[in-house]
C-alpha positions as CSV (number, residue, x, y, z in Angstrom):
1,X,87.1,171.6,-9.2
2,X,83.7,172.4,-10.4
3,X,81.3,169.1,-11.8
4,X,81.2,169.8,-15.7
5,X,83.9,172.3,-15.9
6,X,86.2,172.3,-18.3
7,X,88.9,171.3,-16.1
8,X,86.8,168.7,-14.7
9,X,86.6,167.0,-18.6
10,X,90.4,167.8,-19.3
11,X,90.9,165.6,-16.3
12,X,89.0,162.8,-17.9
13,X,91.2,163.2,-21.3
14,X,94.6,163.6,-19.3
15,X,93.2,159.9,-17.5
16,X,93.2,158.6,-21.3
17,X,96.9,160.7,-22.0
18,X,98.0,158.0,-19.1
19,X,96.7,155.3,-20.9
20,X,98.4,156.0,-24.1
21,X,101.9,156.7,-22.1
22,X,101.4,153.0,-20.8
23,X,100.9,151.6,-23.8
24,X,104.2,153.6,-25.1
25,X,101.8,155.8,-27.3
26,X,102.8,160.0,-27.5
27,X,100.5,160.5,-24.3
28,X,97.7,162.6,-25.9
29,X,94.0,162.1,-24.8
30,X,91.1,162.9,-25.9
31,X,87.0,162.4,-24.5
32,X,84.0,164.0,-26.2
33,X,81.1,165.5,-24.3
34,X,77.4,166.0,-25.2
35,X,75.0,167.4,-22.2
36,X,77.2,167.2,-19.9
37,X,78.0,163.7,-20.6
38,X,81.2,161.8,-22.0
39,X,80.5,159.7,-25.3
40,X,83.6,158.8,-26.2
41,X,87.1,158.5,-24.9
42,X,90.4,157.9,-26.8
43,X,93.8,158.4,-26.9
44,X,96.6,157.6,-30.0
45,X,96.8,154.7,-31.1
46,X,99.4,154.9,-33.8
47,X,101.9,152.8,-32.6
48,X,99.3,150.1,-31.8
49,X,97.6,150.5,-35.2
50,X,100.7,151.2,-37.2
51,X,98.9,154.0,-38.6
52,X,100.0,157.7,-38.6
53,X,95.8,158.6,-38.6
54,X,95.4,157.5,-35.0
55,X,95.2,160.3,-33.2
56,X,93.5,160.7,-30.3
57,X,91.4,163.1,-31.9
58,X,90.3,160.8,-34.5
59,X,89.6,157.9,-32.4
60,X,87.3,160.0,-30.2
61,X,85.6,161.3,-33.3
62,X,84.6,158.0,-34.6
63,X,83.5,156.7,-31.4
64,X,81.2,159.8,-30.9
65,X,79.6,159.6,-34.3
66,X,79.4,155.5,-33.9
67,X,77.2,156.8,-30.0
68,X,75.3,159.6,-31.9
69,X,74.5,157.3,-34.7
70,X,75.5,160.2,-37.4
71,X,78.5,161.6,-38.3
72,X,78.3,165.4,-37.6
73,X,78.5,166.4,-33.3
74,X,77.3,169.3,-33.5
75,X,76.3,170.4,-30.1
76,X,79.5,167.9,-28.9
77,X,83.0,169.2,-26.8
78,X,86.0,167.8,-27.7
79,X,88.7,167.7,-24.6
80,X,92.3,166.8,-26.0
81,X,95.8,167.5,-23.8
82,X,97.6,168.3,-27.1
83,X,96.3,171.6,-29.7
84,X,95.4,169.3,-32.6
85,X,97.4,169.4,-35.8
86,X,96.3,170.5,-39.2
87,X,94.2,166.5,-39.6
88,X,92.3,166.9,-36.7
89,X,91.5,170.0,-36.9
90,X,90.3,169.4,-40.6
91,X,88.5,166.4,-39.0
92,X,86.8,168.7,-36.6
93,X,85.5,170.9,-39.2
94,X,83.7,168.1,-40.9
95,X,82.4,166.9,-38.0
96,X,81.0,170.5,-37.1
97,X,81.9,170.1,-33.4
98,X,80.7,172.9,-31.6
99,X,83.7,173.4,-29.2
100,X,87.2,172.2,-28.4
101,X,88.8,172.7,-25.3
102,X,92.8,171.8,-25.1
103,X,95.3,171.5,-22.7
104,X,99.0,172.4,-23.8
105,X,99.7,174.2,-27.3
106,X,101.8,172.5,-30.0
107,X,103.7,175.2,-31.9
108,X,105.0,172.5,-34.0
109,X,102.5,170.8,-35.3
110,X,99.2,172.6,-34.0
111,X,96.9,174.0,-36.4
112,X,97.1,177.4,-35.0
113,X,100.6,177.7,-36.2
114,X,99.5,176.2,-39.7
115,X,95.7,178.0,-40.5
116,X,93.8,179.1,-37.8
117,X,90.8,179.2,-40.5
118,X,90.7,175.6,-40.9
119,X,87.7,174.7,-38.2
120,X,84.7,175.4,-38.9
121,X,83.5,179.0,-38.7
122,X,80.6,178.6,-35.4
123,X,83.4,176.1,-33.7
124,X,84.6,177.9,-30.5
125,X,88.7,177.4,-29.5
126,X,89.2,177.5,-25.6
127,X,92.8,176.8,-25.1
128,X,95.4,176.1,-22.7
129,X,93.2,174.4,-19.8
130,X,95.4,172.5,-17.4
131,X,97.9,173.6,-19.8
132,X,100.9,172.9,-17.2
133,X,99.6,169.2,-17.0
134,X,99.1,168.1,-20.4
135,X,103.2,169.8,-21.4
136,X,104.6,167.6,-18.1
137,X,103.1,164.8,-19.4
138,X,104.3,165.3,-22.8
139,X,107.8,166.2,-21.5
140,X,108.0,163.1,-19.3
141,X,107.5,160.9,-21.5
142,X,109.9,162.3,-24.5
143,X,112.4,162.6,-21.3
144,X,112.2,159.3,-20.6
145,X,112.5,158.4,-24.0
146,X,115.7,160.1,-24.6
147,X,117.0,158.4,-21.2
């Protein structure tokens, strides 16, 4: 695997996925990168919180703009296992992230499915990296549910 690749960053956000499984959270993770570098990892948190906003998304959002010291992250990646739905993806466009990067689709819930026009327009959309990952850790963990 290639330092800095994307796969080498969806790594990172499936590592916070994990966590959220653990902690008997939907396993979605999330990290943001700027230069190369991670300033913020998250995962959901909605459980925990007892709030349906927590998504890993918009955890890793705040915690980026709390490291940048502003709110917009432009020049900023965000890695997430899960396509985000039609929130985060609003939330991205107000952050003006420059890129996100996902793992497995969500043709449920992803904003794809919903308005693809929602991001902002110089956001760029690379999907399904380690998509076969981020969906067996999804399935697993609804699996085990229904078990």
């Amino acid at each position: 695997m290639e330092l800095f690749s994307d796969e080498y960053f969806m790594k990172q956000a499936l590592l916070e996925a994990q966590k959220a499984a653990e902690a008997n959270e939907i396993p979605i993770g999330a990290i943001v990168v700027c230069n190369n570098q991670v300033i913020a990892r998250a995962h959901n948190l909605t459980e925990t919180l007892n709030d349906v906003t927590a998504h890993a998304e918009m955890q890793a959002f705040t915690a980026a703009s709390d490291y940048l010291g502003g709110k917009y992250l432009t020049d900023c990646t965000i890695y997430v296992t899960v396509e985000p739905c039609i929130m985060c993806a609003g939330a991205a466009y107000w952050t003006q992230i420059s890129k996100i990067v996902y793992g497995a689709g969500d043709n449920k819930k992803g904003f794809s499915s919903i308005n693809q026009n929602i991001l902002h327009p110089k956001t760029i959309v690379v999907k399904d990296v380690m998509k076969d990952e981020c969906s067996k850790l999804m399935s697993n963990f609804f699996k085990q549910k229904r078990n």
